[in-house]
N, C-alpha and C positions, 0 to 999 in steps of 0.2 A: 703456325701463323698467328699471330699475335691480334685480340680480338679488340678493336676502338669500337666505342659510343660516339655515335655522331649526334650531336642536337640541335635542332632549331628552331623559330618560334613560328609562333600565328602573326598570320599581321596585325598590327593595331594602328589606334589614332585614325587618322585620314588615309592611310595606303589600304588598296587592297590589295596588295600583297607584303612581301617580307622577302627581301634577298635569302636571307638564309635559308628559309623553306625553298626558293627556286632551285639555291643552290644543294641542296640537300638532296634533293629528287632528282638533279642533275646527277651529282656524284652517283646516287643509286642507280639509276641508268646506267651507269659505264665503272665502276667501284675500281677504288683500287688494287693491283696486283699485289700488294706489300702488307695488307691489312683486311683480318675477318672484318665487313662492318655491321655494325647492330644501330637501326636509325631511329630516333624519338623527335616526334614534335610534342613543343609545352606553351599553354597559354600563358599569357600575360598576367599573372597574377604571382603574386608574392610566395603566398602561403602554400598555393595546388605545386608551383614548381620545387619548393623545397621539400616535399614529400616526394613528388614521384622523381626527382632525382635521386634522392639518398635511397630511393625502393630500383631504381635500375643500377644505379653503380652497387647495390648488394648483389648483382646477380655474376659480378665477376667479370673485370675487364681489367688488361695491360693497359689502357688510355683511355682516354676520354677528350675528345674537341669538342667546343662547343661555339655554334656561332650566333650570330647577330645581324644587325642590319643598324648601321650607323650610318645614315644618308647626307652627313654635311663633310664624309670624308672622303679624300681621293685615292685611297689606300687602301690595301687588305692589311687590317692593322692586329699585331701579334702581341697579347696583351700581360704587362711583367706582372703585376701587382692585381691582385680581390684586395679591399676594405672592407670593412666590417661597419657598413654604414650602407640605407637604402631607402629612398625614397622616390616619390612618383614625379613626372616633368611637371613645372611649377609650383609644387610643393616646396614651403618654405624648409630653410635647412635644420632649422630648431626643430621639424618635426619629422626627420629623419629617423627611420627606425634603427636598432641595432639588429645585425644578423645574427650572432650568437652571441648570448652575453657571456659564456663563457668561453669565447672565443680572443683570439689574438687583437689586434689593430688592423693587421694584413697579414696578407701572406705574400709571398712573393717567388716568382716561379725559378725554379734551379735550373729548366731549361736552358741550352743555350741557344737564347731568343739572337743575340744579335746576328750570329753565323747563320743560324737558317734563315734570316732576313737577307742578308747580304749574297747567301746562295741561291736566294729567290731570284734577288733581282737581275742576277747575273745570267738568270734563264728569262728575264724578260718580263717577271711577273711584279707589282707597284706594289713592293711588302714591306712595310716598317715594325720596329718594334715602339710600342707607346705605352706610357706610362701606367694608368688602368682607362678599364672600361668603364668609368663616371659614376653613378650610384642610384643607375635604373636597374634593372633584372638581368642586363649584361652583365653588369659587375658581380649582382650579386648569384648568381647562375657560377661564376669563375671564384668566386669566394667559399660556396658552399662543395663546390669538389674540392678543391685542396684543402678544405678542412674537416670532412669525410676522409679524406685520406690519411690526417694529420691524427683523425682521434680513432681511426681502427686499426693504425698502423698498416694497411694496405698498401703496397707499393704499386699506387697510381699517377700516370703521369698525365698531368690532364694541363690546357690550355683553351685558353678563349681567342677566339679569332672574329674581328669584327668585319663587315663587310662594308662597301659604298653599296648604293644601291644599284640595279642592273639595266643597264640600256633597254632591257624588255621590255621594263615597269613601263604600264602608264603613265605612275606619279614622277618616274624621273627626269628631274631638270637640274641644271648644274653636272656636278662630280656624281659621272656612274661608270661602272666597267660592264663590258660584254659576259656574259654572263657562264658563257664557257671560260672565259676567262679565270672566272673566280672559283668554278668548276676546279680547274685543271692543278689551281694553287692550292686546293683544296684537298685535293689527293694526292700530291706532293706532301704537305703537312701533313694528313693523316697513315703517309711511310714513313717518316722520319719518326714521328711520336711511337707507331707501332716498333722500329729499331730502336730508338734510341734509349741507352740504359741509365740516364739521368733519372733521380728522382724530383718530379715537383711536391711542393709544399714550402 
């Protein structure tokens, strides 16, 4: 059985929560049959999450998901592309940092995003593939595994999965999915990442 990293964050800003964390301790609750999983929650910070990512993918995984909480989307969105580029909400873009300087522009995932989107939806589940994760800690969280991967030559297959927020939250208003919902697409994607013999990077 093929062993996935699941990650999620802390809530920040005005939520006190974070889909991803609900959804993360949901999966755990009930794990998938198709995938060992191995779970992390990482704070909102730049510098602590690129450290203790690159210190748990040394410990050896087939995959790695990684999720989010992206609350203005109606989607569980399957993310093609990390940039090499990050910075905080409302920070100007001239003072965006570089994630690795000796890193690429992007990467872009060899997964194929669009077929397990379209097999999502066809079981019912609101899954797109979107272009990247923008250039908060989503992105840059889905930037630094494929390029862990890229510069240890690891054959890791890793993906970022963004969430709406969960009907549970207090804070949600607008676009949210029920939270088993997000659960259930959750552990769908982390058996196909655990089968599937594509390399990302």
């Amino acid at each position: 059985m093929a062993r996935v990293l699941l990650t999620a964050f802390e809530p920040f800003g005005s939520f006190a929560e974070n889909s991803s964390l609900l959804c993360l301790r949901a999966v755990e609750q009930n794990p998938p049959p198709g995938a060992e999983l191995v779970t992390r929650l990482y704070p909102v910070d730049f510098d602590i999450v690129r450290g203790r990512l690159f210190e748990d993918l040394a410990e050896g995984f087939a995959a790695a998901l990684h999720l989010g909480q992206a609350g203005r989307n109606p989607n569980v969105e399957l993310e093609a592309f990390g940039i090499n580029a990050g910075g905080y909400p409302g920070e100007d873009a001239t003072d965006f940092r570089v994630l690795e300087p000796q890193g690429p522009a992007a990467y872009r995932s060899q997964l194929p995003l669009p077929q397990w989107a379209a097999m999502l939806r066809a079981e019912g589940f609101p899954v797109e593939v979107s272009f990247h994760a923008g250039t908060y800690l989503c992105n840059a969280t889905n930037y630094w595994s494929q390029h862990w991967a890229a510069t240890t030559g690891q054959p890791l297959r890793s993906l970022f999965v963004h969430l709406p927020l969960a009907v549970e939250q207090a804070d949600a208003n607008g676009y949210a999915l029920p939270l088993e919902m997000m659960a259930e697409a959750v552990r769908r994607i982390a058996c196909l990442l655990a089968g599937e013999s594509s390399v990302a990077g």
